[in-house]
C-alpha positions as CSV (number, residue, x, y, z in Angstrom):
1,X,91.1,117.4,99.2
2,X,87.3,118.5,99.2
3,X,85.4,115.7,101.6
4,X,83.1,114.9,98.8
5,X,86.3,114.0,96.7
6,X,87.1,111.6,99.3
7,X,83.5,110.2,100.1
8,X,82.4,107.2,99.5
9,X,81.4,106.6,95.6
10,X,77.9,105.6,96.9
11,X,77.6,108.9,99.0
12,X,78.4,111.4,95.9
13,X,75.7,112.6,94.3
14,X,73.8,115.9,93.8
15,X,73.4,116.9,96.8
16,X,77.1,117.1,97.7
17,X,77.2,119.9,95.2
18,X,75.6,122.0,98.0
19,X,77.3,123.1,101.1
20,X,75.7,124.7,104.3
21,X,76.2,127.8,103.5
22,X,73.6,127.3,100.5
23,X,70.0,128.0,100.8
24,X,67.7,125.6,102.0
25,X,65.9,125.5,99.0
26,X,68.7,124.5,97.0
27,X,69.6,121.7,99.1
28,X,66.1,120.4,99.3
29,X,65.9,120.8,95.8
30,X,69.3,118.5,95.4
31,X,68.4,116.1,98.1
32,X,65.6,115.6,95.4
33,X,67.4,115.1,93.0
34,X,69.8,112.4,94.7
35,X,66.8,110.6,95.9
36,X,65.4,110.8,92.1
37,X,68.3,109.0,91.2
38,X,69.0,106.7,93.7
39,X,64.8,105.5,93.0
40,X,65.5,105.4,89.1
41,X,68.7,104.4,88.5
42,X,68.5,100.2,89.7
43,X,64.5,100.7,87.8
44,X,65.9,101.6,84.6
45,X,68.6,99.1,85.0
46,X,66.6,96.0,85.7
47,X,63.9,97.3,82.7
48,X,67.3,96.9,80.7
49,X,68.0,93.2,81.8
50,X,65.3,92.1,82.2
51,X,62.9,93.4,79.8
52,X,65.4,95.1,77.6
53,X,63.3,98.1,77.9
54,X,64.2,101.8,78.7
55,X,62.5,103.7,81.2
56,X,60.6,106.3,78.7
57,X,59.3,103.5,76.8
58,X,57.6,101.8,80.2
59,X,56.6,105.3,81.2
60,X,55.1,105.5,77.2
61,X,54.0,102.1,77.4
62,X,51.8,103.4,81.2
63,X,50.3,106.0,79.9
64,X,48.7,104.2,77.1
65,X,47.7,101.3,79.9
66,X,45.8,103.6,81.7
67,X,43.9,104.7,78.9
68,X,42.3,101.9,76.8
69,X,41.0,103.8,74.3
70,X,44.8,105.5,73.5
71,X,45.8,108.8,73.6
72,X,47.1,111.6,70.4
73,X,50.4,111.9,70.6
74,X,50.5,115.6,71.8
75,X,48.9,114.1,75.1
76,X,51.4,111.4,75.5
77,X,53.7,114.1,75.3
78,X,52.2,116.5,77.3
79,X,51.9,113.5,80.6
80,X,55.3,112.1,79.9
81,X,56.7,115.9,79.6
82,X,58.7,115.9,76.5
83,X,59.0,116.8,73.4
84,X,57.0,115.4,70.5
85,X,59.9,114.1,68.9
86,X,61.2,112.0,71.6
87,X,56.9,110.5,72.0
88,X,57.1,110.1,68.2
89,X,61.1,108.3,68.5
90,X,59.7,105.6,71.2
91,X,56.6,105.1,69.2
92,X,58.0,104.4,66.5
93,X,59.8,101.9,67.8
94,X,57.5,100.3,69.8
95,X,55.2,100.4,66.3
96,X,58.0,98.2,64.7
97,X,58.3,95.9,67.9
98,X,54.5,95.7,67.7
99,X,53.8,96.5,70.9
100,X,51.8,99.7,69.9
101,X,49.7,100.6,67.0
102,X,48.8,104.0,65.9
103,X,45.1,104.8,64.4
104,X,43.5,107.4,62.0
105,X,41.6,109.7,64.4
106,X,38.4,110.3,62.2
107,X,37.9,113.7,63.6
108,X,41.2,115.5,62.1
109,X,43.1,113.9,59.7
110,X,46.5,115.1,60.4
111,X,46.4,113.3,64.5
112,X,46.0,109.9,65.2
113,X,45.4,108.0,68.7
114,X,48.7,105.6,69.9
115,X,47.1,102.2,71.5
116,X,48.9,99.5,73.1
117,X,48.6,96.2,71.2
118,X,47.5,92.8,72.8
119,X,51.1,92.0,73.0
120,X,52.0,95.1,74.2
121,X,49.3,94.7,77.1
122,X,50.7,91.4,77.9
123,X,54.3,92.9,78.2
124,X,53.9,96.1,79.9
125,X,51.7,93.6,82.7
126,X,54.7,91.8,83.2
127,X,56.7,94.7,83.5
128,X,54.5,96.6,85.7
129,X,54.4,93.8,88.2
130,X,57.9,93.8,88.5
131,X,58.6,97.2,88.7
132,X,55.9,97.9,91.3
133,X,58.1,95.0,93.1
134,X,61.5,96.7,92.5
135,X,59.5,100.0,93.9
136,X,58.7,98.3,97.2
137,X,62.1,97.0,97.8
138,X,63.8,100.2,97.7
139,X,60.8,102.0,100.1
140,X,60.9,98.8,102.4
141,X,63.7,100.4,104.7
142,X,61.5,103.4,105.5
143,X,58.9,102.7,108.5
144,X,55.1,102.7,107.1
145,X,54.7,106.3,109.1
146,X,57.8,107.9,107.5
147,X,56.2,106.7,104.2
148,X,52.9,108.5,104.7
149,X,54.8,111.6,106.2
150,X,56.9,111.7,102.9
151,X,54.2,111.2,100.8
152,X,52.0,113.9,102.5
153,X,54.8,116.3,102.4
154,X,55.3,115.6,99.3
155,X,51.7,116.3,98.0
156,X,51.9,119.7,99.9
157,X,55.3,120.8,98.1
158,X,53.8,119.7,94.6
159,X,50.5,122.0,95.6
160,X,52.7,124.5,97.0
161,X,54.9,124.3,93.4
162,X,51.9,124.4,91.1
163,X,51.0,128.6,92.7
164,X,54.7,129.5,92.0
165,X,55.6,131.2,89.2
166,X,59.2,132.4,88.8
167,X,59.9,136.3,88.9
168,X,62.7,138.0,87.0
């Protein structure tokens, strides 16, 4: 039987698709992955239960709380990175939960700017406390200098990432 087949369930993820023989680029690239998902999955589940809210609409719901005056919805989905139809999917239903509102933009008639309703500040500043919470708790078990070698290493792989352009 392979060893990840008989790993613990809490051990398999993407990163056991890789084997040493791989390059290290790959495995870095799936140990990235794994930690992605280790970091997102128990967020989007508590949104769930106790918000009842999905993870794209709090990321939706952020980017419109960091800028007051609202954003068109090609720059929503140009900072969340996806498609306009999944931007115009969660707003429109966080227009019907009334949570957002959209707005005529005077200057061109076919866009208009997505802002986040009183209620919908009050909410997403509930949520946003807890999940900054949640985010702690599953960082507390690295030491405070692991934290800021991570984070610097980090920064220099997402500079290092923004120069590369892939080659046929």
């Amino acid at each position: 039987m392979p060893p990840e087949l008989d790993a613990d369930p809490a051990t398999v993820d993407f990163e056991t698709r890789a084997t040493a023989d791989d390059h290290m680029a790959l495995r870095l690239w799936l140990r990235l992955l794994a930690c992605s998902n280790l970091i997102e999955a128990p967020l989007r589940t508590r949104l769930r239960e106790q918000f009842d809210c999905s993870l794209p609409r709090f990321d939706l719901m952020a980017q419109l709380d960091r800028h007051p005056k609202g954003l068109k919805m090609r720059e929503l989905s140009r900072r969340l990175m996806v498609t306009g139809g999944n931007v115009t999917g969660l707003t429109d239903k966080l227009v019907e939960d009334g949570f957002v509102e959209r707005r005529d933009d005077p200057t061109d008639r076919r866009a208009y700017t997505v802002l986040l309703t009183p209620a919908g500040k009050k909410l997403f500043r509930q949520m946003a406390e807890a999940h900054e919470g949640w985010v702690v708790q599953l960082f507390e078990r690295l030491p405070p200098a692991k934290k800021t070698q991570l984070f610097a290493l980090l920064g220099e792989l997402k500079q290092s990432l923004g120069a590369t352009e892939l080659r046929d």
